[in-house]
C-alpha positions in Angstrom: 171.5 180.8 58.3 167.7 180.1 57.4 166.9 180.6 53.5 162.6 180.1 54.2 161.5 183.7 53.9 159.0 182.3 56.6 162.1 181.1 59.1 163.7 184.3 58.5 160.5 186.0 60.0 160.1 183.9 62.9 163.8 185.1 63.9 162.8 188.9 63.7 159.5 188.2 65.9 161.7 185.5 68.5 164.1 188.5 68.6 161.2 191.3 69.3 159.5 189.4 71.5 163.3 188.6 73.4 163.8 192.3 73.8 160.2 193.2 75.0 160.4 190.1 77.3 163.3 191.0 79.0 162.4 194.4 79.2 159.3 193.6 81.0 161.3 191.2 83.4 163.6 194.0 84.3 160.8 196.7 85.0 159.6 194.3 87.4 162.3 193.5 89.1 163.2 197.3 89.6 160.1 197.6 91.0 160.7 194.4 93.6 164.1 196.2 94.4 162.1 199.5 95.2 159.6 198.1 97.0 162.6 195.9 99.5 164.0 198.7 100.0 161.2 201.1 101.0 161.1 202.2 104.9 157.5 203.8 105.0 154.5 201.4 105.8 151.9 203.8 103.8 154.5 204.2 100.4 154.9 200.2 100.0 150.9 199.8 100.6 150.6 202.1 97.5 153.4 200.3 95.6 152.4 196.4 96.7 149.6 196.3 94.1 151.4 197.6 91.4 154.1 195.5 91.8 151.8 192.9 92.2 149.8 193.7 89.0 153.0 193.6 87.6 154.3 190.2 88.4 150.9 188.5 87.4 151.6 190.1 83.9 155.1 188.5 83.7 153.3 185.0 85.0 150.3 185.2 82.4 152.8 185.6 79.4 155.1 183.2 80.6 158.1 185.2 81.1 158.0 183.6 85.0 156.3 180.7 86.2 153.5 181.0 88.1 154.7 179.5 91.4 157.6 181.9 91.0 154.8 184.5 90.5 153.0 183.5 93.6 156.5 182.7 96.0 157.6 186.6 95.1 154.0 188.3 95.8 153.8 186.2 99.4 157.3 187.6 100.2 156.7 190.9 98.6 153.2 191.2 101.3 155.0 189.7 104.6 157.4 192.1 104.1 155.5 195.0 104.0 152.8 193.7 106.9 156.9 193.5 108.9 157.1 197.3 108.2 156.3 199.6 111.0 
């Protein structure tokens, strides 16, 4: 266990930041799940940018990478330009 008062700060913040992190991640995979799953043309056009907004959030703060970023927003379009 750290003694530094300074170390034992950094583990409270690593451990905030962990939480928030992850619960950022999951918010916006919810929102990917919603969005595959979604049958009407005109509701995914309204989600896409959202979603969208959403992923470049998780790319900028480094949460994903921004390939990963990128791959998943490509998908996330052809799929809703597929829907009929």
């Amino acid at each position: 266990m750290a003694n530094h008062k300074s170390a034992l700060k950094r583990i409270r913040q690593n451990e905030v930041r962990r939480l928030r992190n992850r619960y950022y991640h999951k918010t916006a995979r919810t929102a990917m799940k919603v969005l595959r799953s979604e049958e009407n043309k005109a509701a995914a056009t309204e989600q896409l940018p959202k979603v969208i907004a959403l992923l470049d959030k998780l790319a900028k703060k480094n949460i994903i990478h921004k390939n990963k970023a990128a791959n998943l927003k490509s998908k996330l379009t052809k799929h809703v330009n597929k829907l009929a």
